[in-house]
Steps between C-alpha positions, in 0.01 A plus 500: 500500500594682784849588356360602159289731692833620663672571138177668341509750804834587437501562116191727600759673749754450266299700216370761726847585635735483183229464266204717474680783762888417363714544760848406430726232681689628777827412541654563907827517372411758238863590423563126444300571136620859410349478165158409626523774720638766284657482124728775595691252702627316189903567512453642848799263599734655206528086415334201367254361798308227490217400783308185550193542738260296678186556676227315644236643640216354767678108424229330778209619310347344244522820240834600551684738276853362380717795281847436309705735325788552368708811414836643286579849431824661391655837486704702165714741671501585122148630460465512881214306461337170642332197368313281653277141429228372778326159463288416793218216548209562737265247638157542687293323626661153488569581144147593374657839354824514408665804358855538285624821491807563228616878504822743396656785686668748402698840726715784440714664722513910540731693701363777666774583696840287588313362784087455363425282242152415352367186350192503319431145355207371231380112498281308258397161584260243366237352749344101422197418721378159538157365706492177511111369571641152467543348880166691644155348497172767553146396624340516158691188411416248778155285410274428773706197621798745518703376209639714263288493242702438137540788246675742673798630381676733770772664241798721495418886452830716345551858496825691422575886506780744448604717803715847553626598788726803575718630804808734654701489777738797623819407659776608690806329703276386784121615431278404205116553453269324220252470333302291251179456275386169436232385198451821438355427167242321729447183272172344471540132728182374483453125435195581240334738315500770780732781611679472785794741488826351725514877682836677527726422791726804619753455735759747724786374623793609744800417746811601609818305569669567762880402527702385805751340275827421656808605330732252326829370749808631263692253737342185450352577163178436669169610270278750601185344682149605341326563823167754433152560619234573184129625614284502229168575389236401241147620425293354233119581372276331286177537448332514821785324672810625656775408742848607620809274583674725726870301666833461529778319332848384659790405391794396699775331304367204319194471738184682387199545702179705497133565635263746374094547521199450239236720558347845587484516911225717643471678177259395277183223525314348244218484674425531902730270694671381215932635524672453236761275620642220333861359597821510676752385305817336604842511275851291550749448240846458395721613246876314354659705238222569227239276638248589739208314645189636704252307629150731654199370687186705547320432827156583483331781696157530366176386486636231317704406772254230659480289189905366543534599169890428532602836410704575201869337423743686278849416391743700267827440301652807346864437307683821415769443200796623586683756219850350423558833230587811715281807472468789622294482887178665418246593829286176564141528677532425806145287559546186652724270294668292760852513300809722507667682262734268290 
């Protein structure tokens, strides 16, 4: 009883909080999913990349949130243009909604100047909902000798939508700045006959790498190291909701490592002595080649903080093909890839 009690209070958190108000998954390693975060990252690497990621949210609670996804995108020098496809699976609430999200990007390059490119992207995707009513018991079924009284047929509910989103990002040797629009079309997600428009996410995005490279040994053919230090920043709003992930990125040969902040410090409050704090975030990895692997742990500082929720665990492959045909170098965005130029 007592841990059917436990589940029905999360779906109710779970619908309040990606439901009824729609707020989107976070990822902490946001640049782990470019094309979640922006569609005008698809060909950002000038190559085929492909990106398995993991995360699981709040494991030691009973309603925890569990999201896979996979990624591929491509670039045509050609058409200087980029395609990407995202599949990712979300789970909430120990699986009482469940969300598949299938979408396409597509970006085009424009030269500005020899040294500023733009990137404005468009995706479509196609959203499945499922709540599942089967596993949870309510009060109106128990009889008086608190058996569940026969008859009762907790179903499956299904919705799916269509969803546009929209972005650009500006970008020179060293700096970019972006910026994206998601479900801007703001579909209609309600489970029945109501409206309940999924509101429009928008997004800003920044950082600056900064290179302390050393050069190649001519005498012992020795390659150059990748050794740079990559503070980033990014803001998102939705609906009521907002929250910046303001950090910094390191790379020192094959190690990677990185720490950054969720939150708004000191400058905004829902409501008296309520901060909007949520995490620190934590970030090792290594990369061999065209491989790399990240792992990220949240630690909890809010309010939520006493319930040991276990935080939030997030791992990340991302493969980069490498090009055997030779073509001409073309100016790459420098956002956090983790690989170097082949």
């Amino acid at each position: 009883m007592i841990i059917r009690l436990k589940i029905v209070f999360f779906i109710l958190f779970a619908i309040s909080w990606n439901g009824a108000a729609g707020q989107d998954i976070q990822f902490s390693q946001f640049y782990g999913a470019p094309l979640y975060v922006n569609p005008a990252f698809a060909g950002s690497t000038h190559k085929t990349r492909l990106v398995l990621h993991q995360r699981i949210q709040w494991p030691k609670l009973d309603g925890k949130y569990i999201t896979s996804l996979f990624s591929a995108d491509t670039y045509f020098s050609k058409y200087r243009s980029g395609l990407g496809l995202q599949v990712y699976k979300d789970w909430q609430g120990s699986n009482t909604i469940n969300s598949t999200d299938v979408s396409l990007s597509y970006s085009y390059e424009i030269f500005l100047t020899s040294k500023i490119v733009v990137r404005p992207g468009l995706q479509l995707g196609y959203i499945s909902r499922t709540l599942d009513y089967s596993d949870l018991a309510f009060s109106y079924q128990y009889d008086n000798n608190g058996n569940i009284a026969p008859g009762f047929d907790n179903g499956k509910i299904k919705k799916q939508f269509m969803d546009l989103s929209t972005g650009a990002v500006i970008y020179t040797e060293n700096l970019w700045v972006g910026f994206a629009a998601n479900h801007i079309n703001t579909p209609n997600q309600s489970f029945v006959n109501g409206n309940a428009p999924l509101p429009a996410k928008y997004s800003f995005t920044a950082g600056y790498q900064i290179n302390f490279s050393r050069r190649p040994d001519k005498s012992t053919l020795q390659e150059e190291k990748q050794i740079s230090l990559i503070p980033t920043v990014h803001y998102k709003f939705q609906g009521k909701s907002d929250q910046t992930d303001l950090g910094v990125y390191g790379v020192y040969d094959q190690l990677i490592a990185g720490f950054w902040y969720r939150g708004i410090p000191g400058l905004k409050r829902y409501k008296k002595g309520v901060q909007n704090n949520e995490s620190i975030v934590g970030l090792v990895g290594w990369k061999y080649n065209n491989l790399a692997i990240t792992y990220s742990y949240d630690f909890i500082v809010s309010r939520l903080a006493p319930a040991r929720s276990g935080g939030a665990h997030e791992i990340n492959l991302t493969y980069i093909f490498n090009k055997r045909k030779k073509i001409k170098p073309m100016r790459r965005m420098p956002c956090p890839h983790f690989y170097k130029s082949f």
